[in-house]
C-alpha positions as CSV (number, residue, x, y, z in Angstrom):
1,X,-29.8,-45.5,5.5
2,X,-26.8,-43.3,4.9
3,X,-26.5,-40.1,6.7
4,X,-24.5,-37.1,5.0
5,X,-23.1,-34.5,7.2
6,X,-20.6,-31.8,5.1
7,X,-19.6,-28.6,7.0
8,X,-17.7,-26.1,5.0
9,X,-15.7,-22.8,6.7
10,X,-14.6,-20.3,4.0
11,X,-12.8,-17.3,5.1
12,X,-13.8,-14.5,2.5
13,X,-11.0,-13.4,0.0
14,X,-9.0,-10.3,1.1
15,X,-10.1,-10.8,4.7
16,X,-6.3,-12.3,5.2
17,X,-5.7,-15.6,4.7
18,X,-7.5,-18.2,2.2
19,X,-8.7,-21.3,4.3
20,X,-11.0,-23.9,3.7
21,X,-11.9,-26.7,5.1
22,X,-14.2,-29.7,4.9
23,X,-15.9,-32.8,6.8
24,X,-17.9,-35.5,5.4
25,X,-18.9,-37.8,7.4
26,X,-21.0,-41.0,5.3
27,X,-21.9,-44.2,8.0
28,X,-18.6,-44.6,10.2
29,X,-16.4,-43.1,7.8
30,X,-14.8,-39.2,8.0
31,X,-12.7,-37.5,5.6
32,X,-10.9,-34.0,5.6
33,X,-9.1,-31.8,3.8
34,X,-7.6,-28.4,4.1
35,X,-5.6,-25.9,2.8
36,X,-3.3,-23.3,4.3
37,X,-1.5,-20.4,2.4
38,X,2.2,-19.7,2.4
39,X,2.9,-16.5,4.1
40,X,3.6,-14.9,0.8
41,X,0.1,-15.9,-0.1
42,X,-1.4,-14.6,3.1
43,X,0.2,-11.1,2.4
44,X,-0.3,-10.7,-1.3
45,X,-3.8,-11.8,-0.2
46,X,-4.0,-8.6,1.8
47,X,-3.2,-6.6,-1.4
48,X,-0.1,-4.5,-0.4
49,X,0.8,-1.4,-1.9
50,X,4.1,-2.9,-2.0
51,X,6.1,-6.1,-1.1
52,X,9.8,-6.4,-1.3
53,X,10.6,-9.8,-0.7
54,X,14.2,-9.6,-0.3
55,X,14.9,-12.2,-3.1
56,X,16.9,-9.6,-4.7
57,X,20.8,-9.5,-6.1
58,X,21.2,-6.3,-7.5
59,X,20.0,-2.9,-5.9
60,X,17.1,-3.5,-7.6
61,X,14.5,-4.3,-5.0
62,X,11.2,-6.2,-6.9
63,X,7.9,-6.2,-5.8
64,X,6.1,-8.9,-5.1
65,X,2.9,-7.2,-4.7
66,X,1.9,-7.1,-8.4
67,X,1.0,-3.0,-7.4
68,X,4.5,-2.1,-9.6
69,X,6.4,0.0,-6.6
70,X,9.9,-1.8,-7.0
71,X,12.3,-0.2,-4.4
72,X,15.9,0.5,-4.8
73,X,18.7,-0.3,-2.2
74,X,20.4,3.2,-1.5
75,X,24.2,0.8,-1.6
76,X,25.7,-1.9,-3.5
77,X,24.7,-5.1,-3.0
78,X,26.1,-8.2,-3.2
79,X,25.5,-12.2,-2.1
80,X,27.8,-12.8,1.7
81,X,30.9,-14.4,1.2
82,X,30.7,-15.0,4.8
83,X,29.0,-14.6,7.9
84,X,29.4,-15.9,11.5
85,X,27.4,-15.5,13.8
86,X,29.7,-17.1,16.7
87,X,27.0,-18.5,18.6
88,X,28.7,-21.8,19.3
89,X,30.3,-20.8,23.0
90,X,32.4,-24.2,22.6
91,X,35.0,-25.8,20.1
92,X,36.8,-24.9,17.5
93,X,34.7,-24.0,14.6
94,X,32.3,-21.3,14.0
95,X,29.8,-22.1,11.4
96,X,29.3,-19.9,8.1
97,X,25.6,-18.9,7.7
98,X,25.8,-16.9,4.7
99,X,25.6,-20.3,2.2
100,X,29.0,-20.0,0.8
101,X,30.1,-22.9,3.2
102,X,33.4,-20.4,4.6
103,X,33.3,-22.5,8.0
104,X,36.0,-21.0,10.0
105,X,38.9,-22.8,12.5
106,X,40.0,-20.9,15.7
107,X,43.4,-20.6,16.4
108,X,45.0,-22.5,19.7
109,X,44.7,-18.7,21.7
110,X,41.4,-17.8,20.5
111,X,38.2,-18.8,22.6
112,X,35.3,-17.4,23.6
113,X,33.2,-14.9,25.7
114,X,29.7,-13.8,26.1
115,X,28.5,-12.0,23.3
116,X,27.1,-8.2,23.3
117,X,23.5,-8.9,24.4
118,X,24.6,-11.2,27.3
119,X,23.1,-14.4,26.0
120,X,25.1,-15.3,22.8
121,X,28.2,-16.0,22.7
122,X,31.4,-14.3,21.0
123,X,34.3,-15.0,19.4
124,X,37.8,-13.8,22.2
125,X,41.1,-13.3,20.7
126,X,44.0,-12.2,22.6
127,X,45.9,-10.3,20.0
128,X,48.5,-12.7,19.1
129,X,47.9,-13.2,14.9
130,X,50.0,-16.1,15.1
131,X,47.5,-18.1,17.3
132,X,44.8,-15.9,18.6
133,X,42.4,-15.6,15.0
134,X,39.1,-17.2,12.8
135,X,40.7,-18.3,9.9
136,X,38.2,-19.0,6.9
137,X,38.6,-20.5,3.5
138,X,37.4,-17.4,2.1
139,X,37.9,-13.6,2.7
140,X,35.5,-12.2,4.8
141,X,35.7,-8.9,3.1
142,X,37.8,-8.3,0.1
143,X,40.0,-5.1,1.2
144,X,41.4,-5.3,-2.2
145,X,38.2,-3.7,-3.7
146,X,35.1,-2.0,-3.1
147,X,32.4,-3.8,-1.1
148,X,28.9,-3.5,-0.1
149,X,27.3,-2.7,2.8
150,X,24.0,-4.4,2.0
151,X,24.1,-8.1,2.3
152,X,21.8,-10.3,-0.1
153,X,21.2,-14.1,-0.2
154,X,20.8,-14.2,3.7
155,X,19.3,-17.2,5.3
156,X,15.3,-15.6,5.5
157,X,12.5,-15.6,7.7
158,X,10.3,-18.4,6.0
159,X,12.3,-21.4,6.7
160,X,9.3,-23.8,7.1
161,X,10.1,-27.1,4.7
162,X,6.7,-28.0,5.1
163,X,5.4,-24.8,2.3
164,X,8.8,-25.2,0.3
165,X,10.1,-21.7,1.9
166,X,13.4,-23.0,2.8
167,X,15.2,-21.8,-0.2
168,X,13.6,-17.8,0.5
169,X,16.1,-14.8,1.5
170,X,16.5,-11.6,3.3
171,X,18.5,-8.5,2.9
172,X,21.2,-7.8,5.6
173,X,21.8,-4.4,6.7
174,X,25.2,-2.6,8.4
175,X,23.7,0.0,9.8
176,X,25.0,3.0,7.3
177,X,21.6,2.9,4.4
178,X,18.4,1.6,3.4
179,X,16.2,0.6,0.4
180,X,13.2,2.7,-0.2
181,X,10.3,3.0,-2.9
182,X,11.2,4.4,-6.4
183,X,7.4,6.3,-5.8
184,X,6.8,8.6,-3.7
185,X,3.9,8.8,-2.0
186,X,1.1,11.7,-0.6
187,X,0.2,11.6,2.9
188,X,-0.4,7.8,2.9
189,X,-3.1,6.4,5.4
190,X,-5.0,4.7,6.8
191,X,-1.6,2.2,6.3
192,X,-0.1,-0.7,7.9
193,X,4.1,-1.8,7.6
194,X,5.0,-5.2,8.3
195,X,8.5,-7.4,8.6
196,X,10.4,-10.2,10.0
197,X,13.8,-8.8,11.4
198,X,16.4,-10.6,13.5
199,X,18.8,-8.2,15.4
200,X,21.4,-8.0,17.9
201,X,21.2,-4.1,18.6
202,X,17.7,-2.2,16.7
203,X,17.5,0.7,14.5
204,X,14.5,1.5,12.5
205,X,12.8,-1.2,10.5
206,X,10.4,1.0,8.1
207,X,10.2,4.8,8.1
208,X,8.7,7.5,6.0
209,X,10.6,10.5,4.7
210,X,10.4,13.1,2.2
211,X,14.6,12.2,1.4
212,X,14.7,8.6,-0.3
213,X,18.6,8.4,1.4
214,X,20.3,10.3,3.7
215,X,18.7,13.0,6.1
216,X,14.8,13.5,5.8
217,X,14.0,16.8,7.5
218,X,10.3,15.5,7.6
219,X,10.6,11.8,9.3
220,X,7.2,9.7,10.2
221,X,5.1,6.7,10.3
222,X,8.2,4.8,11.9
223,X,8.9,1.6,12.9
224,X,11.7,0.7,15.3
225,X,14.2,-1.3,17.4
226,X,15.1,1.0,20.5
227,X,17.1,1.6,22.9
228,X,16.0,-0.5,24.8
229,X,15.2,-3.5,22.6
230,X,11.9,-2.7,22.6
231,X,9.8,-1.8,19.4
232,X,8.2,1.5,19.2
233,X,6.0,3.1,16.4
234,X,4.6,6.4,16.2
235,X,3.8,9.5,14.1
236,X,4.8,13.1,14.1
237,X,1.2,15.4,13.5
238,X,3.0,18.1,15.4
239,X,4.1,16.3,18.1
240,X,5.6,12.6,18.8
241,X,3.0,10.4,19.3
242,X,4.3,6.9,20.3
243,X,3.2,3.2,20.9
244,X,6.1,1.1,22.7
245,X,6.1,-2.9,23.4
246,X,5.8,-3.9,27.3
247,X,8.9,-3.3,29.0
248,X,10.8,-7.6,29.7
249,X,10.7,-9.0,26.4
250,X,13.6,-7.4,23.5
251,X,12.9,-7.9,20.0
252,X,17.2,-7.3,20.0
253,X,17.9,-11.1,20.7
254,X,19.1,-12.6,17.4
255,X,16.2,-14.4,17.0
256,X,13.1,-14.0,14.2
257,X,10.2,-11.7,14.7
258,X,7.5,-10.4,12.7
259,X,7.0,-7.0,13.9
260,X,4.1,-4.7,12.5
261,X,2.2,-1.4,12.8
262,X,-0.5,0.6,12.1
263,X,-2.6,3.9,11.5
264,X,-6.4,4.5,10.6
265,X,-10.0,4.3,12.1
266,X,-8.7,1.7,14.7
267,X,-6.1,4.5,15.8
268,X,-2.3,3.5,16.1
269,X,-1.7,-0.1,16.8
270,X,1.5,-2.0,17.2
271,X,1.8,-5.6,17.0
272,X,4.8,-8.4,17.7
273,X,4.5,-12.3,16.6
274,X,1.2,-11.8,15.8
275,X,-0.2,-10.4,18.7
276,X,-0.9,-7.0,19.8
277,X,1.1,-5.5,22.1
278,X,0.3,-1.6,22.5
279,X,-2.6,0.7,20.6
280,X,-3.9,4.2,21.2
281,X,-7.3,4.5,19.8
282,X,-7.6,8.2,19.8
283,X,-4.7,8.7,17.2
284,X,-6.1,8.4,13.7
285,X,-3.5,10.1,11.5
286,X,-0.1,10.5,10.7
287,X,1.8,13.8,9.3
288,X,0.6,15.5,5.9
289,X,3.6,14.8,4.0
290,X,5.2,13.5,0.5
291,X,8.0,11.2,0.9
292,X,9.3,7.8,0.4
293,X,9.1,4.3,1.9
294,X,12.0,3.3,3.9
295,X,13.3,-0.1,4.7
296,X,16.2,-0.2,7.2
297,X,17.6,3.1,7.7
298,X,16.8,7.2,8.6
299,X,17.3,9.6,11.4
300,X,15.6,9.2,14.7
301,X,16.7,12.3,15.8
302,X,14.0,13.8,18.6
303,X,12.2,10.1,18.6
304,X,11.9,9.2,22.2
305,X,14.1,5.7,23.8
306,X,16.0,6.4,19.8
307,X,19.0,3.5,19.7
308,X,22.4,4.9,19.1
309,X,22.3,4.4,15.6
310,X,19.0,4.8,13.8
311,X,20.1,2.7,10.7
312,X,19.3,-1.0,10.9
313,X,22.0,-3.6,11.8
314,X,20.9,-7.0,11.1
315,X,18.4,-9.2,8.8
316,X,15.2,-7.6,7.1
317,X,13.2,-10.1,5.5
318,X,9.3,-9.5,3.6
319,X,8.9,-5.9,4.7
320,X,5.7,-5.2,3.1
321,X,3.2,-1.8,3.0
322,X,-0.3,-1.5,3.2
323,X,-3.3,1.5,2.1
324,X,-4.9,0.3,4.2
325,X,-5.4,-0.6,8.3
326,X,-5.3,-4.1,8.4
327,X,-7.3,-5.9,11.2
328,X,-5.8,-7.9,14.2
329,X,-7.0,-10.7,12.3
330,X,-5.8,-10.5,8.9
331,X,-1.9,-9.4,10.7
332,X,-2.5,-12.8,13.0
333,X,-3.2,-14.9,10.1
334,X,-0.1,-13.6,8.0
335,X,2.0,-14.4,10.7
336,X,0.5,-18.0,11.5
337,X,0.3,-18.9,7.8
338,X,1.9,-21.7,7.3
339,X,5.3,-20.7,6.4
């Protein structure tokens, strides 16, 4: 006699992530199969009110939510005709990351040093342009025109080979603007803002304003790097109410991290990698306002451990909105989607 075993796990649409999953087990044999989202999947699962992927080459930003709230990046923007990182410490060459293949040769008097954060490295030159200099291929920045300060094509946060995200982008940021919804928006929450970043120094990741650029004179729901490489989130209902990451670990260390927050019934939560690092349950709400999404840029004047610049510098890459509070879960399984 044959004995049939099948077990089946289905994790609801909407709750996150789809998984399923399978066993069958018939006399001594087993078979299984399973399937894992992308992390585009796993957010667009979650139904955002808007996703800007960062795909973009024009200061058009799409949405990849299917909701139809395209954003718009407050600059001109244009692919990297170079970018080097300098995180070598050795050798001659500093590697272009950009994808425009501008690999750079050091001259005989220029070397190296330890970089701004104290673990990378940095590029020394001793002031001599005859031997002390990077010397590229390519122009770094074209000095004979106009150029942007909002970077497209960047390497992105989704490099996993396995899900066929290799060829995915971000948006690089100088730390003088920001993109921000076309729509604006009344007194959004519950809510939840997500997005991989990679930094060397902070500034804020995703705000809310009634301004779309510039000053906002009413600035809330905001997301983070500080001064302290730490992420903090909070709202203004009145006062500054804040949420800030455990003090020994910085999100400033040039490497990827998916940073999120949120507001609603579960109070204020703020999460890093996937995992929740600081909550207030008695804070439900945000500030009454009408204002803008805002991705990479506005004042942090009056927000407590505020960096020295509130606009981002560095890599944004699938900064995403919610209506709604999303649960520990559903930001876990984004982050460990496949990707």
């Amino acid at each position: 006699m044959l004995l049939l075993a099948l077990l089946a796990l289905v994790v609801p649409a909407g709750a996150g992530a789809a998984f399923t999953a399978s066993t069958a087990n018939t006399g001594n044999s087993t078979t299984a199969a399973a399937t894992f989202p992308t992390y585009p999947a796993a957010v667009t699962g979650d139904t955002p009110w808007a996703y800007w992927r960062g795909e973009d080459t024009t200061i058009v930003a799409a949405d990849a939510s299917g909701s139809a709230h395209p954003g718009t990046y407050q600059a001109p923007v244009q692919g990297a005709s170079t970018w080097w990182p300098a995180d070598e410490g050795a050798g001659t060459r500093v590697e272009d990351l950009s994808g425009a293949a501008n690999r750079a040769g050091l001259g005989a008097a220029a070397g190296w040093a330890t970089g701004r954060d104290g673990v990378h490295s940095a590029m020394s030159f001793t002031g001599n342009a005859a031997t002390s200099y990077a010397a590229g291929s390519l122009p770094a920045v074209r000095t004979d025109q106009s150029f942007t300060v909002i970077t497209a094509g960047l390497p992105g946060a989704l490099q996993g080979a396995q899900q066929g995200q290799s060829a995915s982008t971000a948006t690089g940021y100088r730390g003088v603007t920001n993109l921000s919804s076309n729509t604006t928006v009344s007194n959004p929450g519950p809510f939840t803002v997500e997005a991989w970043i990679r930094t060397w120094t902070g500034g804020a990741v995703i705000g809310f304003g009634t301004a779309a650029t510039g000053y906002s004179g009413t600035r809330d729901r905001l997301l983070y790097v500080d001064s302290g490489g730490r992420l903090t989130f909070g709202v203004y209902p009145g006062s500054y109410v804040t949420l800030r990451s455990p003090a020994g670990t910085t999100y400033a260390d040039g490497a990827w991290h998916h940073v999120a927050a949120s507001v609603g019934a579960a109070g204020l939560r703020l999460y890093a990698d996937g995992n929740l690092v600081a909550a207030n349950a008695a804070q439900t709400a945000a500030e009454s306002s009408t204002g803008y999404w805002r991705v990479g840029g506005i004042s942090l004047a009056g927000w407590p451990n505020r960096p020295a610049n509130g606009y981002f510098t560095g890599v944004i890459d699938e900064p995403a909105v919610f209506a709604a509070q999303l649960s520990d879960q559903q930001v876990a399984w984004q982050v460990h989607a496949n990707h």
